[in-house]
TORLUMVEX-324990 format. One record per residue (C-alpha): residue number from 0; residue in one letter; x, y, z. Coordinates in steps of 0.5 Angstrom, whole numbers, plus 2048, in hexadecimal, padded with zeros to 3 digits. Layout:
TORLUMVEX-324990
NUM:A:X:Y:Z
...
END
This chain:
TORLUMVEX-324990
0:X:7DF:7E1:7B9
1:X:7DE:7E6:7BF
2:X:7E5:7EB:7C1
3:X:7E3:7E8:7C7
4:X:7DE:7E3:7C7
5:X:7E0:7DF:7C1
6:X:7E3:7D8:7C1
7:X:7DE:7D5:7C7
8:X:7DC:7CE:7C5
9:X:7E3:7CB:7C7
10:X:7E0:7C4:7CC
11:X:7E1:7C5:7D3
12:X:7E7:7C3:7D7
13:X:7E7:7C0:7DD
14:X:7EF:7C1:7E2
15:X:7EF:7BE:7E8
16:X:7F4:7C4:7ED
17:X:7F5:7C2:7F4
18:X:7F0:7BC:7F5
19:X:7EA:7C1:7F1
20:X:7E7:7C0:7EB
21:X:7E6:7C6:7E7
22:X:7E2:7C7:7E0
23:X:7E5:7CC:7DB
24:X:7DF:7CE:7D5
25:X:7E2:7D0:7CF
26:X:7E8:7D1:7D1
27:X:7E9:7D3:7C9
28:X:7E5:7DA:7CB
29:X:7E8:7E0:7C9
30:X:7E9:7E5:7D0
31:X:7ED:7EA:7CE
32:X:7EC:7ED:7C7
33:X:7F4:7EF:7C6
34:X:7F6:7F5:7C2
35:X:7FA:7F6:7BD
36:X:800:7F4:7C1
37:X:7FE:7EF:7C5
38:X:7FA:7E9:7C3
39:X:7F3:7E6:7C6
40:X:7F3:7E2:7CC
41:X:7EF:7DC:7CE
42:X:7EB:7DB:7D4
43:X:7F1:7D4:7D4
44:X:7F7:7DA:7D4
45:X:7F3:7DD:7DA
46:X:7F2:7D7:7DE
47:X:7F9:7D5:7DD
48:X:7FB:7DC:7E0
49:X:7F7:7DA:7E5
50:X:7FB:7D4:7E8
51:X:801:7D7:7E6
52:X:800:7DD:7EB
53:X:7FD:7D9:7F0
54:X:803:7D8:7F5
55:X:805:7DF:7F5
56:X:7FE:7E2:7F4
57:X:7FA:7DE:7FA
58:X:7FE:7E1:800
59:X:7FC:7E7:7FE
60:X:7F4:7E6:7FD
61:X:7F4:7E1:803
62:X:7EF:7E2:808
63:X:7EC:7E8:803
64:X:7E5:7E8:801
65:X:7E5:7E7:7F9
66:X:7E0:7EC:7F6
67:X:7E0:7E9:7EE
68:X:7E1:7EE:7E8
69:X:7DE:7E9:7E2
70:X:7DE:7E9:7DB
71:X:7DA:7E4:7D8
72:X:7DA:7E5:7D1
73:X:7E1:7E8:7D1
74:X:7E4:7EF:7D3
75:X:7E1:7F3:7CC
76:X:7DA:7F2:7CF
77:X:7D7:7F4:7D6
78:X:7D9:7F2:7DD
79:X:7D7:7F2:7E4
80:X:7D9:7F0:7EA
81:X:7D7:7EB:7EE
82:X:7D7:7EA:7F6
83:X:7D3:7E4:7F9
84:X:7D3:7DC:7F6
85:X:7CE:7DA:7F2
86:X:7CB:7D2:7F3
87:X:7D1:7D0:7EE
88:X:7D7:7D2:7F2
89:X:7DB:7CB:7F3
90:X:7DA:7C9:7FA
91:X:7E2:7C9:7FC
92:X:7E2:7D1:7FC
93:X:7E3:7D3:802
94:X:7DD:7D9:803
95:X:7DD:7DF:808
96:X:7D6:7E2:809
97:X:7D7:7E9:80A
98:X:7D0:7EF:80D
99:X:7D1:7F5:80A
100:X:7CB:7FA:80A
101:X:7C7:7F5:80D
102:X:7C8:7F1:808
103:X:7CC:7E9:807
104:X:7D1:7E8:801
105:X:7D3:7E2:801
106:X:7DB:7E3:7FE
107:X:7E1:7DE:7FC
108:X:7E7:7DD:800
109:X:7ED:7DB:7FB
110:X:7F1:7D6:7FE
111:X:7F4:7D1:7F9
112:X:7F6:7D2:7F2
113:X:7EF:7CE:7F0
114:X:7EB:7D4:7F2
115:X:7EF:7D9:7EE
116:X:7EE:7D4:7E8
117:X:7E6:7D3:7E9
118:X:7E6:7DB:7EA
119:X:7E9:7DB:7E2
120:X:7E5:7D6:7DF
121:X:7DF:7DA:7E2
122:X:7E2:7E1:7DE
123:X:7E4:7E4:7E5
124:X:7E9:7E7:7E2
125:X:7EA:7EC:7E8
126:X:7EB:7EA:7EE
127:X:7E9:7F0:7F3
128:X:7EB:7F1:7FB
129:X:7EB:7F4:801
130:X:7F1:7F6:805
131:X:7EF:7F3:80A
132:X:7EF:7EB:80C
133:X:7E9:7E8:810
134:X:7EB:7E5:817
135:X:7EA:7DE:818
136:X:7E4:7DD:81B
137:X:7E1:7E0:813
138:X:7E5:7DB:810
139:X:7E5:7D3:810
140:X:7DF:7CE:810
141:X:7D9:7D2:814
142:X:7DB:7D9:813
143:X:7D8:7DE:817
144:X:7D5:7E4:813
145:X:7D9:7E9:813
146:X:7D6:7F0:815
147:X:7DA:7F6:811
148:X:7D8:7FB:814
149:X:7D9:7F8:81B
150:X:7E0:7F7:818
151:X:7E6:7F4:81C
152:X:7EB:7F2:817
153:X:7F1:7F7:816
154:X:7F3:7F8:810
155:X:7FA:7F5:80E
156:X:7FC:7FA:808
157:X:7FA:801:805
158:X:7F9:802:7FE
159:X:7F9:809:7FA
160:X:7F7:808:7F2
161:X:7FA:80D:7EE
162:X:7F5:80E:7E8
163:X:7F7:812:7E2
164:X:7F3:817:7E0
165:X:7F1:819:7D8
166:X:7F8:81A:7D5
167:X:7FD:819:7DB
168:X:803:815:7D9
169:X:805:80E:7DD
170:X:80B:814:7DF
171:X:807:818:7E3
172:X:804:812:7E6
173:X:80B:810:7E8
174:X:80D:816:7EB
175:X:807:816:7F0
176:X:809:80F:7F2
177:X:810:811:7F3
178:X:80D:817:7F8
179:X:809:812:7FB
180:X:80D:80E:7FC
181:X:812:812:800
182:X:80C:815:804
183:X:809:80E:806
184:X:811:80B:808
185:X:813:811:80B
186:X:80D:80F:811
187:X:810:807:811
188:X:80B:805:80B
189:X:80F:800:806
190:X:80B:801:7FF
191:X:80B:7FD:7FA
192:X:808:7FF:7F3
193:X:803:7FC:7EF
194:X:802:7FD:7E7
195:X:7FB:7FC:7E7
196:X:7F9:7F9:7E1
197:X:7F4:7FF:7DF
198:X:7F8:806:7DE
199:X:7FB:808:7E4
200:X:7FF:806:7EB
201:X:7FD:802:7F0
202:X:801:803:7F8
203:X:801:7FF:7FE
204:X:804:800:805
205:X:804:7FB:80A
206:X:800:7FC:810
207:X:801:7F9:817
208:X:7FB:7FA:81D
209:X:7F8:800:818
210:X:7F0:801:819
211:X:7EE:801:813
212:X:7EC:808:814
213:X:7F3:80B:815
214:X:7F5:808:80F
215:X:7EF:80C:80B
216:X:7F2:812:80F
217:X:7F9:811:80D
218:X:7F8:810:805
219:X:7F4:816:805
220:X:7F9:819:809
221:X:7FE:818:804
222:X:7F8:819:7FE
223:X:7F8:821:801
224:X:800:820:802
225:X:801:81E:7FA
226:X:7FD:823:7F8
227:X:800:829:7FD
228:X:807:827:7FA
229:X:805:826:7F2
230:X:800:82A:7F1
231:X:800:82B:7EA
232:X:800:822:7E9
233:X:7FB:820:7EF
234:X:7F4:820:7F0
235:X:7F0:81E:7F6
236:X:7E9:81F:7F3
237:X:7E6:819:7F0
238:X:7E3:81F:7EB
239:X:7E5:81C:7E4
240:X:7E4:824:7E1
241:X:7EB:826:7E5
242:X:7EF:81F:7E3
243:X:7F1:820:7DC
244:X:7F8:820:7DD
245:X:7F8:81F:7E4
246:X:7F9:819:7E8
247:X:7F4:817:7ED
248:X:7F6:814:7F3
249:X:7F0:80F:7F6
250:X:7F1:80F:7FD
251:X:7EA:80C:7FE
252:X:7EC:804:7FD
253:X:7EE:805:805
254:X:7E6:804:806
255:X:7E5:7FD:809
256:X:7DF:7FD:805
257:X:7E2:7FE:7FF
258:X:7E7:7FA:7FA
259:X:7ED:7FA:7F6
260:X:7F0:7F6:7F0
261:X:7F4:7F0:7F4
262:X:7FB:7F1:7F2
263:X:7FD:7EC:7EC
264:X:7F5:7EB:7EA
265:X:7F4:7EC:7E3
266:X:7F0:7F1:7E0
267:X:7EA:7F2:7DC
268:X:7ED:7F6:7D5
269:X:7EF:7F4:7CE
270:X:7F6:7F2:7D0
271:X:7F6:7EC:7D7
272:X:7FA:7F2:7DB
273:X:7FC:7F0:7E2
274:X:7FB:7F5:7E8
275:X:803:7F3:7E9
276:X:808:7F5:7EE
277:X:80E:7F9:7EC
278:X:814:7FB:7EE
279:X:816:802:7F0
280:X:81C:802:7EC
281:X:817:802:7E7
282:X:812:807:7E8
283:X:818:80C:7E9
284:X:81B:80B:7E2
285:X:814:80B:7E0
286:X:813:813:7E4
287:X:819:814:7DF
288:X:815:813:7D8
289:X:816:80B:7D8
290:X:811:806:7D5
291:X:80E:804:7DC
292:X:808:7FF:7D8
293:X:803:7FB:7DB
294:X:804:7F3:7DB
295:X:801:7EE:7D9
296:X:800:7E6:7DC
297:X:805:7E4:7D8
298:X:80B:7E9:7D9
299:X:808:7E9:7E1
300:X:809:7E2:7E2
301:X:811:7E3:7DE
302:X:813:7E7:7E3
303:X:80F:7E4:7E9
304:X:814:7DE:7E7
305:X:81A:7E3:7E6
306:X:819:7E8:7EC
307:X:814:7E4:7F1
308:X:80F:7E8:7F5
309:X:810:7EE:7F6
310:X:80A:7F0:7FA
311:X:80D:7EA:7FE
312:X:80F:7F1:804
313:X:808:7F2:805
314:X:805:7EB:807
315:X:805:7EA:80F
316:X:808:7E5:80F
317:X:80E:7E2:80A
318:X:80C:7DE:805
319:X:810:7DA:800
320:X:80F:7DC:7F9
321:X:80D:7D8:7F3
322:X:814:7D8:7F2
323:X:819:7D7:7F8
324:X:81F:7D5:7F5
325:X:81F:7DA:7F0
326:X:81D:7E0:7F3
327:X:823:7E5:7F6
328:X:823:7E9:7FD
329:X:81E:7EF:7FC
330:X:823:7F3:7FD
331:X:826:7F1:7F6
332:X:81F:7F1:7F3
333:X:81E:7F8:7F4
334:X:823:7FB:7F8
335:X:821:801:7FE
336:X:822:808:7FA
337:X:825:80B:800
338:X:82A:808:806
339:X:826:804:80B
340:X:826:807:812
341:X:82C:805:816
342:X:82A:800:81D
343:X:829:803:823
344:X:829:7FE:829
345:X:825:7FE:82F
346:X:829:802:835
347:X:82A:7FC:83A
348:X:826:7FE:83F
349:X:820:804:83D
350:X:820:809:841
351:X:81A:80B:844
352:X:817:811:841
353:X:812:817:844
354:X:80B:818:841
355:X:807:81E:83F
356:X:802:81F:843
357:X:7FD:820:83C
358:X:7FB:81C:837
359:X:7FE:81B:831
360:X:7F7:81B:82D
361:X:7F6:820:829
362:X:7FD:823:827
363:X:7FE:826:820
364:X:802:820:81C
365:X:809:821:81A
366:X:80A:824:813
367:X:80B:81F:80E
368:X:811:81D:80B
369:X:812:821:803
370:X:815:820:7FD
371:X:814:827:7FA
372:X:818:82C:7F6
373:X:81C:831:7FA
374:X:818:836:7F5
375:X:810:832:7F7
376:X:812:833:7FE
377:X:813:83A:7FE
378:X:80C:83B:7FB
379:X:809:837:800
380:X:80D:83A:806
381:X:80B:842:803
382:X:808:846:807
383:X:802:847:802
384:X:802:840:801
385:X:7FC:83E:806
386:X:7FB:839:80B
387:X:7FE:833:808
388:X:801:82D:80B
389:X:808:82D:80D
390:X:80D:829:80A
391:X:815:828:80B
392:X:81A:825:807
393:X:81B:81D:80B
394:X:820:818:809
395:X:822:814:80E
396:X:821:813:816
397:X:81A:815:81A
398:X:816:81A:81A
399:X:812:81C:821
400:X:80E:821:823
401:X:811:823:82B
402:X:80D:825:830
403:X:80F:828:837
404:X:80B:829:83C
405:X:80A:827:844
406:X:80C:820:846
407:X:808:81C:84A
408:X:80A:81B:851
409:X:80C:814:84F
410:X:812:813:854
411:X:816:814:84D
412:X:819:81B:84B
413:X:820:81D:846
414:X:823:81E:84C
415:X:822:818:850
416:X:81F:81C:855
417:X:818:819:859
418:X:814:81F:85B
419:X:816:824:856
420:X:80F:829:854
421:X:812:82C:84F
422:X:814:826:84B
423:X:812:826:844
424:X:811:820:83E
425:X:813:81F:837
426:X:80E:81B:833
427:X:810:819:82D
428:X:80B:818:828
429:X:80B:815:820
430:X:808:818:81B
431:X:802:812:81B
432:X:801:815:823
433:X:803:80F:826
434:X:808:810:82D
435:X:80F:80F:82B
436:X:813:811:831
437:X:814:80B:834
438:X:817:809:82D
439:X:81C:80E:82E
440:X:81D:80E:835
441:X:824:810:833
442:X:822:816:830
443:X:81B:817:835
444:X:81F:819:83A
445:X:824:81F:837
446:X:821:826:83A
447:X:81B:829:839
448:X:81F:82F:839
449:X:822:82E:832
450:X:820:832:82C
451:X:81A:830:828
452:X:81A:836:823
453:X:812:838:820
454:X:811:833:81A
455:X:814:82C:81D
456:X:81C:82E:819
457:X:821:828:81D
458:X:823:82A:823
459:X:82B:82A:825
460:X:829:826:82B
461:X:826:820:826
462:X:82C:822:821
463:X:831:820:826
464:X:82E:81A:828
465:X:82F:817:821
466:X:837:813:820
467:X:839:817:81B
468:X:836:81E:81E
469:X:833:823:819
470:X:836:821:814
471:X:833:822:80C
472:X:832:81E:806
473:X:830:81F:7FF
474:X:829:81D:7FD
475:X:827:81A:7F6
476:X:823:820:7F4
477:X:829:824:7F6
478:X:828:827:7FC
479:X:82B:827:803
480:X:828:823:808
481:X:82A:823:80F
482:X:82B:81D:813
483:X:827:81B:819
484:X:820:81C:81A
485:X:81C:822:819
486:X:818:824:81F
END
């Protein structure tokens, strides 16, 4: 008998899901070798997972192109991927012609959970996706072929791979996704991590009218952010000779034409790990020392019964879990690491505000947000240390970069007057460049006068339009923070 092949001469088996006939061969042939501590698992046990998972994976792969990784004769002989239906394909599964490079392939779209069960009965044992989903027009009963190059659809998450180099603890992997994690909540992104099964980890951030473009720009921002603040754990070189005790943060998935191991897809190693959401609670104690393992089909689907879906937060729209009644607020499944934001309604009646008469186009972007030791922000800050990324200690609150320049003669001045020609604008800028003044509108109109010291340290004006004033707090790493936004 075959590690992996063995076992194959079982009768098939014909299962009727959703109104679908679907055929397993050989549903006694041994996938997934197992080692010493965890036994052989059949390509029966994968199905099974397969249709377990469905209720909670589906949201998460719909209206994605499906790019199959297969291992026919089991996980210990070679694989390839696999992108266009072949002529077998049951005609129930809901294709997605795709043009890339001049050329057609013809993907599957995973609408129900037969497909999934069709996909294991095919040895498709990874499930391979975009972060971007195709619009209706892509979809349906006569699809239109999507042109990738001449792409329209926005991404809706972002993903960062952490990937362990030769001799890097799953310690260091989870101090880097802490820090990333800090870097990426500090611009509004929420992030949920994603042991991926393999080695390492897998990040994602919800994204909202983000071009696929930005995205690629905001993960290598955070690349070379990463690799600027721990520098002795990241690199950003795909180069393997530099990776031995580092971890390489892969920020290149963000490409529309590339792909990324769907969230709860199996993967192709001797034991049937899932690439498998986690909670933050769990990465930090991991970044402590503590066991931060990879999981199995079986312990995902005990705690996908127990805790639900915690990829939930990311889908577009809510979406029940495979186990509603069971699962707790989100909240209570991984609570926030920090106090959330206090709300601040909208003043009554906005105040109409006087413009720059330049473009906000073309700014220098507003520091990003740190978790750096006192010690490492004094080596960045030296007058030796050449020219680096600026960083800042960034707890809570906004940041924003202030510009002050002419105003527009819009009819609109601070003080009200009409025709004043000296009159001058503040516009208040995000980090992302997006214009943010009117979002703001009750502190856009604060004097351009005020104080603004070289290097964006929080001004007594911003200070002194937050409720509790310039007050302080004690942050997790122990430092001092100060309340308010850093301009």
């Amino acid at each position: 008998m075959n590690a992996t092949g063995g076992l194959g001469s079982s009768a098939p088996e014909v299962t009727e899901i959703g109104g679908h006939r679907v055929r397993l061969t050989n549903p006694d042939k041994l996938l997934f070798p197992g080692d010493e501590e965890h036994p052989p698992t059949t390509k029966r046990e994968l199905v099974a997972y397969y249709r377990r998972i469905a209720p909670t994976m589906l949201p998460h792969l719909a209206g994605r192109p499906v790019t199959r990784k297969r291992w026919p004769n089991g996980t210990g002989e070679p694989s390839f991927f696999t992108k266009n239906l072949d002529s077998g394909t049951p005609d129930w599964i809901p294709r997605a012609p795709i043009e890339h490079r001049q050329r057609v392939a013809t993907y599957p779209l995973f609408e129900e959970e037969a497909a999934l069960a069709w996909a294991a009965q095919m040895a498709a044992i990874e499930l391979h996706v975009p972060q971007w989903r195709l619009p209706a027009s892509a979809r349906g009963e006569s699809p239109e072929t999507y042109v990738l190059e001449n792409a329209t659809a926005n991404p809706d998450r972002l993903v960062v791979d952490l990937d362990p180099g030769p001799g890097t603890p799953m310690r260091d992997v989870a101090r880097v996704a802490l820090a990333a994690r800090d870097i990426l909540e500090s611009i509004g992104l929420t992030t949920v991590p994603v042991t991926s099964g393999s080695k390492g980890i897998h990040l994602y951030a919800g994204l909202t009218g983000v071009s696929s473009a930005q995205a690629k720009e905001v993960s290598t921002v955070l690349a070379k952010a990463l690799a600027a603040e721990l520098p002795d754990l990241v690199v950003t070189s795909m180069k393997r000779a530099i990776r031995d005790g580092k971890v390489f943060v892969d920020h290149s998935q963000n490409n529309q034409a590339k792909t990324t191991v769907s969230p709860y897809s199996v993967r192709g190693r001797a034991r049937p790990w899932v690439a498998a959401p986690r909670t933050w609670a769990e990465v930090e104690a991991g970044a402590e020392g503590e066991p931060l393992p990879q999981l199995t089909m079986s312990e995902v689907l005990e705690r996908v019964e127990r805790d639900g879906d915690l990829l939930a937060r990311l889908l577009p729209t809510p979406t029940p879990t495979s186990t509603p009644s069971a699962t707790p607020p989100a909240a209570e499944v991984d609570p926030p690491s920090r106090p959330a934001r206090p709300h601040r309604p909208p003043a009554s009646t906005p105040r109409r505000l006087p413009t720059l008469t330049r473009s906000i186009a073309g700014l220098p972007s507003p520091m990003l947000a740190s978790t750096l030791t006192p010690e490492r922000e004094a080596q960045l800050t030296a007058v030796d240390a050449g020219e680096r990324w600026l960083f800042e200690p960034k707890w809570d609150g906004y940041r924003v970069l202030v510009v002050v320049g002419p105003a527009k003669n819009n009819g609109a001045t601070h003080d009200g007057d009409e025709n004043d020609d000296d009159a001058t604008a503040v516009a208040l800028v995000s980090r992302t460049g997006r214009d943010i003044t009117q979002d703001m509108s009750t502190v856009a109109p604060v004097a351009p006068s005020s104080p603004v010291t070289r290097g964006f340290s929080t001004p007594r004006w911003w200070r002194s339009t937050t409720p509790a004033g310039p007050a302080s707090r004690r942050s997790r790493s122990g430092r001092r923070a100060t309340r308010g936004c850093g301009c």
